[in-house]
GUKOL-629116 format. One line per field, with one value per atom (N, C-alpha, C): atom name; x, y, z; residue number from 1. Coordinates in steps of 0.1 Angstrom, whole numbers. Layout:
! residues N
atom = (CA; ...)
u = (X; ...)
v = (Y; ...)
w = (Z; ...)
nr = (NUM; ...)
END
This chain:
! residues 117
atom = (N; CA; C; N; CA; C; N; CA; C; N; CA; C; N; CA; C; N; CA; C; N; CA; C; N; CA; C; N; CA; C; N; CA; C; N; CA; C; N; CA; C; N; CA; C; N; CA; C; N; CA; C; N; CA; C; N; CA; C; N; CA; C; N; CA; C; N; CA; C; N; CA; C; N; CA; C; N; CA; C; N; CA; C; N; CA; C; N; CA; C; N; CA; C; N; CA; C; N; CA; C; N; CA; C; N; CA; C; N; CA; C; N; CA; C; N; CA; C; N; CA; C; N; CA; C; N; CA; C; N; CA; C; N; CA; C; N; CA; C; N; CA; C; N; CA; C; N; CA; C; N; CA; C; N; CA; C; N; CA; C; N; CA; C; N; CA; C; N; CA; C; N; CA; C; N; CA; C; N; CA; C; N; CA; C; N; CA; C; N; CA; C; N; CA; C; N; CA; C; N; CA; C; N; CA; C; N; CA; C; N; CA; C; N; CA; C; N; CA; C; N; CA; C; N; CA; C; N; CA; C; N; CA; C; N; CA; C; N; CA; C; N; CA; C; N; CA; C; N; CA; C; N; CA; C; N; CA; C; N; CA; C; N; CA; C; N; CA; C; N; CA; C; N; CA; C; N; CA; C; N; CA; C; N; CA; C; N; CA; C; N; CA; C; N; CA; C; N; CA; C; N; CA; C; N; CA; C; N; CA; C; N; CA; C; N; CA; C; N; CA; C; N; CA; C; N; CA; C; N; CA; C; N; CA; C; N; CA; C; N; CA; C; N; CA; C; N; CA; C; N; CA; C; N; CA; C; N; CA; C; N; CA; C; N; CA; C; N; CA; C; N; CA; C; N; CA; C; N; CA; C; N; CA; C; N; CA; C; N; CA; C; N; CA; C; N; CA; C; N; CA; C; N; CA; C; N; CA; C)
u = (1247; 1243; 1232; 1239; 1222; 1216; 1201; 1191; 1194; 1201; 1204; 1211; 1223; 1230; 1218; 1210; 1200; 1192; 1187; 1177; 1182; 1201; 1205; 1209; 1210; 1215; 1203; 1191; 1178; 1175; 1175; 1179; 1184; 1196; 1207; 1204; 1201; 1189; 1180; 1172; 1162; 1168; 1174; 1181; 1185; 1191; 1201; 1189; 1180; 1169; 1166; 1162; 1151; 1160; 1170; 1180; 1178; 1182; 1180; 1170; 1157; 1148; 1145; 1148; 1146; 1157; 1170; 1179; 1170; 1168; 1158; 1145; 1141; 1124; 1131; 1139; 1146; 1151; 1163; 1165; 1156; 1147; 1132; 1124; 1122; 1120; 1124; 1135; 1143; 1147; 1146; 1144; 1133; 1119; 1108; 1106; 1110; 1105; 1114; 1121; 1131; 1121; 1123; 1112; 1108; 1119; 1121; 1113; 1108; 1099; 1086; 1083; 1071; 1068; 1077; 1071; 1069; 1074; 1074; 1062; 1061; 1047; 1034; 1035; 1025; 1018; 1026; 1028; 1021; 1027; 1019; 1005; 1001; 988; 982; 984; 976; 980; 981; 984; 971; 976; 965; 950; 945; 936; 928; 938; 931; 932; 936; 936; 924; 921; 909; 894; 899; 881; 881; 894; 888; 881; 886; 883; 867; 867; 850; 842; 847; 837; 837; 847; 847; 840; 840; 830; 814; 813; 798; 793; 808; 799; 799; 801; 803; 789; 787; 777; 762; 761; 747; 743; 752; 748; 745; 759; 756; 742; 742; 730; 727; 745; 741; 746; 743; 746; 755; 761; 772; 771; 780; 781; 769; 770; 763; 745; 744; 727; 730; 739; 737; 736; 741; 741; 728; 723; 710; 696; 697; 690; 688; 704; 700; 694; 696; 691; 675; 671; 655; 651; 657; 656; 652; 662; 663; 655; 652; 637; 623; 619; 611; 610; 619; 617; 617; 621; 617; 599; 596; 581; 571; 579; 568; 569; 579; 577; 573; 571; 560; 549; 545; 530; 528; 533; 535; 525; 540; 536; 519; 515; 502; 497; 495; 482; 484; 496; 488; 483; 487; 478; 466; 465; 446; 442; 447; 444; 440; 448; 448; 439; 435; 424; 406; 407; 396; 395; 403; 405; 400; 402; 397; 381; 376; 367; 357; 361; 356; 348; 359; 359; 350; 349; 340; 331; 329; 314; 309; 316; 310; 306; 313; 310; 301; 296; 288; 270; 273; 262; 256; 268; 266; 259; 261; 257; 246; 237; 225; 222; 222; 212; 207)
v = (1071; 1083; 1090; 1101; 1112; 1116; 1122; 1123; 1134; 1146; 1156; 1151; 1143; 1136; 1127; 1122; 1120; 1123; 1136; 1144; 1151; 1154; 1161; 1154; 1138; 1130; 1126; 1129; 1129; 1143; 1153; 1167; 1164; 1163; 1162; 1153; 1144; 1131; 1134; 1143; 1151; 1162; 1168; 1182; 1174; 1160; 1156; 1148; 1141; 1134; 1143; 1159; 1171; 1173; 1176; 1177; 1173; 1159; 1147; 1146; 1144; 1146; 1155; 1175; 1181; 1176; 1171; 1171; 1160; 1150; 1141; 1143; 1152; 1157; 1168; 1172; 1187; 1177; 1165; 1158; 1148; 1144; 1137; 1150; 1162; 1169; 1178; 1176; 1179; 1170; 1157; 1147; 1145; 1149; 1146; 1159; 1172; 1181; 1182; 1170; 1170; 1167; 1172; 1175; 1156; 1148; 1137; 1132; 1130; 1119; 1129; 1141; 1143; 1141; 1137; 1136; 1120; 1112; 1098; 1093; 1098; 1095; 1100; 1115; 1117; 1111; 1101; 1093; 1084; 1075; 1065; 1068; 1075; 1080; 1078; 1083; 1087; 1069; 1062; 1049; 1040; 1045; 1039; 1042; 1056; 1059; 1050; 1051; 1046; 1028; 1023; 1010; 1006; 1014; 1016; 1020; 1028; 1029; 1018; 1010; 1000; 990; 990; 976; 980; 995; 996; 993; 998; 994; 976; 968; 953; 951; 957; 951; 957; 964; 971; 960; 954; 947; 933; 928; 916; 914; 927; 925; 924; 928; 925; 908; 901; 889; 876; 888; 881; 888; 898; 901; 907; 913; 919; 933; 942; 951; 961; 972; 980; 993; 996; 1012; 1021; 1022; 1028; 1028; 1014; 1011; 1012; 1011; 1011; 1029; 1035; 1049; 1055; 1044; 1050; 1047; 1035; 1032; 1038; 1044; 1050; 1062; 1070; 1081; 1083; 1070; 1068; 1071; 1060; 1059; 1071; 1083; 1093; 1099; 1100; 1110; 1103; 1090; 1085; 1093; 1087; 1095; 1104; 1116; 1130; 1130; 1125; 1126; 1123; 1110; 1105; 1114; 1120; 1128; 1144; 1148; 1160; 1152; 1141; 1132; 1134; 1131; 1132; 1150; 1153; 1170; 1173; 1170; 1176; 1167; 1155; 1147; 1149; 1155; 1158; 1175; 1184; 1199; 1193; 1185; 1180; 1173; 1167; 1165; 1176; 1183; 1197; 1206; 1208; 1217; 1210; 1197; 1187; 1192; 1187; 1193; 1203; 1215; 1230; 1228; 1224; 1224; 1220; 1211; 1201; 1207; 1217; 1226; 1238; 1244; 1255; 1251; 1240; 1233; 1227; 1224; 1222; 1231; 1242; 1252; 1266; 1258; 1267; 1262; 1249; 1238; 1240; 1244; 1246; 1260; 1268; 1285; 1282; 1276; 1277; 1267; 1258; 1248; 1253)
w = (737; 730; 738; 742; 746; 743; 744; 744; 727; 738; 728; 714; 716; 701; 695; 700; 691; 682; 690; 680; 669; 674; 665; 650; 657; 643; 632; 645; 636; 627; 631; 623; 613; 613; 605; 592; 596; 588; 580; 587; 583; 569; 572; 567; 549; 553; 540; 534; 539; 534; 525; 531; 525; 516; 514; 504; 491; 493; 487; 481; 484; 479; 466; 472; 462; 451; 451; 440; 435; 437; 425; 423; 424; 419; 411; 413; 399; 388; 393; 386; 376; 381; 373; 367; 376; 366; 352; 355; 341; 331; 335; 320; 316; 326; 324; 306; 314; 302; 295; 288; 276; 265; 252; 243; 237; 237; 238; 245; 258; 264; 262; 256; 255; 247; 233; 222; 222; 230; 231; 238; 247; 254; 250; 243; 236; 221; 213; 200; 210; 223; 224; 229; 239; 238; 227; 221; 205; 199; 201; 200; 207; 218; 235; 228; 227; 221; 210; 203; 191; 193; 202; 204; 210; 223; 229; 221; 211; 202; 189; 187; 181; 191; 206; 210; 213; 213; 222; 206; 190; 187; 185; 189; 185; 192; 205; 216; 216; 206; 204; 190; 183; 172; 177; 185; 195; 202; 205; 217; 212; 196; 187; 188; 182; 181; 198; 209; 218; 228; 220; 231; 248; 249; 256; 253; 269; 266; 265; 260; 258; 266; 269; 277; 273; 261; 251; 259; 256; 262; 276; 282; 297; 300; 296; 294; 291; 281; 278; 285; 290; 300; 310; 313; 327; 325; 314; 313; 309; 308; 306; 319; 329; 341; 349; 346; 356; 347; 337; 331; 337; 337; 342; 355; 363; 379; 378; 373; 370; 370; 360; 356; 360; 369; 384; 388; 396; 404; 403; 389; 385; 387; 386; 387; 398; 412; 422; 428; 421; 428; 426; 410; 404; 411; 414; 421; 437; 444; 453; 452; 444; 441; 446; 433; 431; 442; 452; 464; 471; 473; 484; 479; 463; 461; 465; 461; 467; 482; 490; 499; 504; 499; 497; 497; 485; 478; 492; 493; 505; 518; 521; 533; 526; 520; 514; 514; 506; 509; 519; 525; 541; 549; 548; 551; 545; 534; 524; 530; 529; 536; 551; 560; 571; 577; 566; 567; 562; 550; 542; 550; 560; 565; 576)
nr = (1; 1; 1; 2; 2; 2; 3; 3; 3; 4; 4; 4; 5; 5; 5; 6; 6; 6; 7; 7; 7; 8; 8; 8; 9; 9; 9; 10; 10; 10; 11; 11; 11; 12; 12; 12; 13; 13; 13; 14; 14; 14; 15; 15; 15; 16; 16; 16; 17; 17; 17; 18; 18; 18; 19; 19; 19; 20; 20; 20; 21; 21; 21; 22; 22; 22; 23; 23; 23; 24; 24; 24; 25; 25; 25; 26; 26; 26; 27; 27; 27; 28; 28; 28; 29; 29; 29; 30; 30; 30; 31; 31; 31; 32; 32; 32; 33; 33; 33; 34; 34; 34; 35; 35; 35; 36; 36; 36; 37; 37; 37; 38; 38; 38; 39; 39; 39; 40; 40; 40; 41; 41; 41; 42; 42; 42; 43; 43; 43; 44; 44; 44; 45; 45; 45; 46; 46; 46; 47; 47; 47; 48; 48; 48; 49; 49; 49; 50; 50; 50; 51; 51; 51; 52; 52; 52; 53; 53; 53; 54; 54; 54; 55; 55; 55; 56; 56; 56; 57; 57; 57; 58; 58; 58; 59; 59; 59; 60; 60; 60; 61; 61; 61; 62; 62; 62; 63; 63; 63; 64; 64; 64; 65; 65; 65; 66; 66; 66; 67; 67; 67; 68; 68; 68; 69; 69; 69; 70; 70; 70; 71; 71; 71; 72; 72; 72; 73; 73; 73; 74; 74; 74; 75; 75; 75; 76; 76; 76; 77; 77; 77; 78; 78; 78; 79; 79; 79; 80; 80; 80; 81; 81; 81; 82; 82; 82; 83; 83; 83; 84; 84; 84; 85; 85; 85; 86; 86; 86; 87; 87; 87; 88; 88; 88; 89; 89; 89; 90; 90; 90; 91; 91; 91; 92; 92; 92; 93; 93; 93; 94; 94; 94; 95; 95; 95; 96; 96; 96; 97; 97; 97; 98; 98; 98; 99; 99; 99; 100; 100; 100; 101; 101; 101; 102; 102; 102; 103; 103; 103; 104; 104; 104; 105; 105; 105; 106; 106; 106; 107; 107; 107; 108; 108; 108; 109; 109; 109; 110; 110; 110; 111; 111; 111; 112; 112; 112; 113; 113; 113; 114; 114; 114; 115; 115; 115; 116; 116; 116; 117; 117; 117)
END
Protein backbone atom coordinates (compact mmCIF):
# COMPACT_ATOMS: atom_id res chain seq x y z
CA UNK A 1 0.00 0.00 0.00
CA UNK A 2 1.28 3.64 -0.76
CA UNK A 3 1.88 6.35 1.04
CA UNK A 4 -1.07 8.15 -0.90
CA UNK A 5 -3.77 4.87 -0.26
CA UNK A 6 -2.89 5.38 3.13
CA UNK A 7 -3.79 8.67 4.04
CA UNK A 8 -6.74 8.25 2.08
CA UNK A 9 -7.99 5.04 4.02
CA UNK A 10 -7.12 7.24 6.95
CA UNK A 11 -9.59 10.17 5.65
CA UNK A 12 -12.00 7.98 4.83
CA UNK A 13 -11.79 6.49 8.53
CA UNK A 14 -11.80 9.78 9.67
CA UNK A 15 -14.99 10.96 7.62
CA UNK A 16 -17.18 7.64 8.87
CA UNK A 17 -15.75 7.79 12.45
CA UNK A 18 -17.04 11.78 12.37
CA UNK A 19 -20.16 10.47 11.06
CA UNK A 20 -20.67 8.02 13.43
CA UNK A 21 -20.12 9.85 16.14
CA UNK A 22 -22.66 12.62 15.42
CA UNK A 23 -25.51 9.74 14.70
CA UNK A 24 -24.99 8.62 18.42
CA UNK A 25 -24.75 11.85 20.30
CA UNK A 26 -28.29 12.87 18.27
CA UNK A 27 -29.22 9.34 19.01
CA UNK A 28 -28.32 9.61 23.02
CA UNK A 29 -29.59 12.87 22.64
CA UNK A 30 -32.92 12.22 21.71
CA UNK A 31 -33.72 9.50 24.35
CA UNK A 32 -31.95 11.69 26.72
CA UNK A 33 -34.86 14.54 26.30
CA UNK A 34 -37.77 11.99 26.29
CA UNK A 35 -40.06 13.40 29.06
CA UNK A 36 -39.62 9.81 30.61
CA UNK A 37 -35.90 9.79 31.76
CA UNK A 38 -36.46 13.42 32.97
CA UNK A 39 -39.00 12.67 34.95
CA UNK A 40 -37.17 9.51 36.22
CA UNK A 41 -34.00 11.04 37.10
CA UNK A 42 -35.49 14.03 38.41
CA UNK A 43 -37.87 11.84 41.26
CA UNK A 44 -34.49 10.21 42.10
CA UNK A 45 -32.61 13.31 42.84
CA UNK A 46 -35.28 14.46 44.98
CA UNK A 47 -34.74 10.88 46.57
CA UNK A 48 -30.71 11.45 46.64
CA UNK A 49 -31.45 14.65 48.35
CA UNK A 50 -33.45 13.85 50.90
CA UNK A 51 -31.30 10.73 51.74
CA UNK A 52 -28.30 12.91 52.07
CA UNK A 53 -29.97 15.56 54.69
CA UNK A 54 -31.11 12.77 56.78
CA UNK A 55 -27.59 11.28 56.83
CA UNK A 56 -25.98 14.89 57.48
CA UNK A 57 -28.46 15.39 60.25
CA UNK A 58 -27.62 11.54 61.77
CA UNK A 59 -24.23 12.52 61.48
CA UNK A 60 -24.73 15.92 63.32
CA UNK A 61 -26.69 13.86 66.10
CA UNK A 62 -23.84 11.26 66.27
CA UNK A 63 -21.30 13.65 66.51
CA UNK A 64 -22.68 15.34 70.12
CA UNK A 65 -22.09 12.38 72.11
CA UNK A 66 -18.89 11.38 70.16
CA UNK A 67 -17.46 14.62 70.27
CA UNK A 68 -16.37 15.45 67.37
CA UNK A 69 -16.74 17.76 64.83
CA UNK A 70 -19.37 18.44 62.03
CA UNK A 71 -19.13 20.52 58.75
CA UNK A 72 -21.17 22.85 60.53
CA UNK A 73 -18.34 23.62 63.34
CA UNK A 74 -15.68 23.16 60.92
CA UNK A 75 -17.38 25.91 58.85
CA UNK A 76 -17.60 27.82 61.79
CA UNK A 77 -14.36 27.68 62.94
CA UNK A 78 -12.99 28.67 60.03
CA UNK A 79 -14.84 31.59 59.81
CA UNK A 80 -13.66 32.72 63.28
CA UNK A 81 -10.37 32.02 61.88
CA UNK A 82 -10.51 34.39 58.91
CA UNK A 83 -12.21 37.22 61.13
CA UNK A 84 -9.50 36.87 63.66
CA UNK A 85 -6.77 37.42 60.92
CA UNK A 86 -8.71 40.14 59.55
CA UNK A 87 -8.40 42.02 63.02
CA UNK A 88 -4.80 41.22 63.57
CA UNK A 89 -4.21 42.56 60.76
CA UNK A 90 -6.27 46.03 61.29
CA UNK A 91 -4.08 45.69 64.71
CA UNK A 92 -1.14 45.47 62.62
CA UNK A 93 -1.91 48.48 60.34
CA UNK A 94 -2.86 50.93 63.61
CA UNK A 95 0.24 49.84 65.59
CA UNK A 96 2.46 50.51 63.03
CA UNK A 97 0.37 54.37 62.24
CA UNK A 98 1.44 54.76 65.95
CA UNK A 99 4.80 53.83 65.20
CA UNK A 100 5.36 56.10 62.26
CA UNK A 101 3.62 59.09 64.05
CA UNK A 102 6.20 58.45 67.33
CA UNK A 103 8.41 58.45 64.78
CA UNK A 104 7.29 61.90 63.54
CA UNK A 105 7.02 63.15 66.93
CA UNK A 106 10.57 62.12 67.49
CA UNK A 107 11.97 64.07 64.59
CA UNK A 108 10.15 67.39 65.36
CA UNK A 109 11.40 67.19 68.59
CA UNK A 110 14.64 66.69 67.79
CA UNK A 111 14.56 69.14 65.79
CA UNK A 112 12.61 71.55 67.92
CA UNK A 113 15.56 70.83 70.59
CA UNK A 114 18.19 71.33 68.14
CA UNK A 115 16.91 75.04 67.03
CA UNK A 116 16.25 76.20 70.95
CA UNK A 117 19.70 74.73 72.11
Amino acid sequence: MSNKQALDVYRILKLNGLKLENMLNQSIQSQLNQKFFIQTFGSHNQVAAAVIRKLQNSIETISIPLNFPTKKDVANATKINIQTEEKVDLLNEKVNDILLSLEELKQLTSEGLSENG
